[in-house]
Structures are given as structure tokens and as C-alpha cells.
N, C-alpha and C positions, 0 to 999 in steps of 0.2 A: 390372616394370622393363624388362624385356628390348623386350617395346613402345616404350616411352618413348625408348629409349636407339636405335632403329630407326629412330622416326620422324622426325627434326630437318632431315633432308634434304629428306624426302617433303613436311612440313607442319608446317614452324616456329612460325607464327601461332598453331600449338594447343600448343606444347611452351612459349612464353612465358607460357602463361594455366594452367602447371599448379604446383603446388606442392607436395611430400611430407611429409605434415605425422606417419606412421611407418611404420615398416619390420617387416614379419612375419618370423621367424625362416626363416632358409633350408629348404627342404625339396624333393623331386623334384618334377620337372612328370608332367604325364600324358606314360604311355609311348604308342609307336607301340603300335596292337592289330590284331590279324584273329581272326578264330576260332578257337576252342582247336579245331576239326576238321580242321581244314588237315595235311596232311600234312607227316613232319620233311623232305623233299624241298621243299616250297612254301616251308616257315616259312624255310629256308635260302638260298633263293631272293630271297626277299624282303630278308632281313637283307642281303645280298650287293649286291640293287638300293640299299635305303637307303644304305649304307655307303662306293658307290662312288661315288653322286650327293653325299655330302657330304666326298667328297675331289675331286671334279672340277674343275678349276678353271676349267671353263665357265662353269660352275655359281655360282660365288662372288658373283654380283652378284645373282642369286636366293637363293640363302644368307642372306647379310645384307637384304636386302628382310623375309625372314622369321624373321631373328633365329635362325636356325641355325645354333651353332657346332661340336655336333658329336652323336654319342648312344654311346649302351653299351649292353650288354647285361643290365637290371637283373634282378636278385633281388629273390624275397620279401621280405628283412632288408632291402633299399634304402627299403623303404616304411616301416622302422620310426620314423624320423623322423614322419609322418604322424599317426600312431598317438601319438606323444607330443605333439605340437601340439594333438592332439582331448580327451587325457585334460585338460592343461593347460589348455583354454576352458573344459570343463565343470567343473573344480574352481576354477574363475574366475566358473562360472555362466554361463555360453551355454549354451545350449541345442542346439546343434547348429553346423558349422562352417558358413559359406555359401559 
């Protein structure tokens, strides 16, 4: 959705030819990643570049370009949503999520 809702500006022609025909239960996106080797100096570093690039307000018209409103710092439990959307397909009979 976050796509959809982004691009109206960019490329209307494709946002009239689309329709939502349902909606999957809310759940996290994929987090930012680098390597669990990086040192807590780098990892810290890094969180600090993210964090000030999505407060800049240079920045904002790239932001929204990319549907960035903002991030956090997740935990393991944030994923547990995930985890109950998978068990629910497969006692629904999926076979796997796609």
C-alpha cells in the first residue's frame, strides 16, 4: 500500500488502472540489516546516519519519493506478528507464505 499511496504523483495512469480487491492483516516490513559482525561503534553509527537522514528536512521530498515515514529500533517480539500470519496460512492450508 505504501507504494500505491506514493505513486499518484509520479504515475497516475497506473494508479487509475489499479483496484484492491483485500487487505493482509498489518505486520512489520523488513528492517534495515548490515552484518551481525559490525562492530557496536559501526552499528551505532549507522542507526544515527539513518535516523538523521529521516529527520532532515532536506531530505523530505526523498522521503516521500520512497514512502519513508519514519523507523525504530525493532526487537525480536516485533516479529511475532509474522509468526502468527504464517501459522494462520498454514492452518488455512498454504503452504508456505509468498
Amino acid at each position: 500500500m505504501r507504494q500505491l499511496r506514493a505513486s499518484p504523483t509520479r504515475r497516475p495512469e497506473l494508479i487509475e488502472r489499479v483496484a484492491i480487491v483485500a487487505q493482509s492483516p498489518l505486520s512489520p516490513c523488513l528492517p534495515f540489516i548490515a552484518s551481525a559482525s559490525l562492530p557496536t561503534p559501526t552499528i551505532a553509527a549507522v542507526r544515527e546516519a539513518l535516523f538523521n537522514a529521516l529527520a532532515d528536512p532536506d531530505l523530505t521530498e526523498t522521503r516521500a519519493a520512497l514512502g519513508l515515514t519514519g523507523a525504530r529500533i525493532a526487537r525480536p517480539a516485533d516479529y511475532d506478528r509474522v509468526i502468527e500470519i504464517e501459522r494462520d496460512a498454514v492452518a488455512k492450508g498454504y503452504a508456505r507464505l509468498a
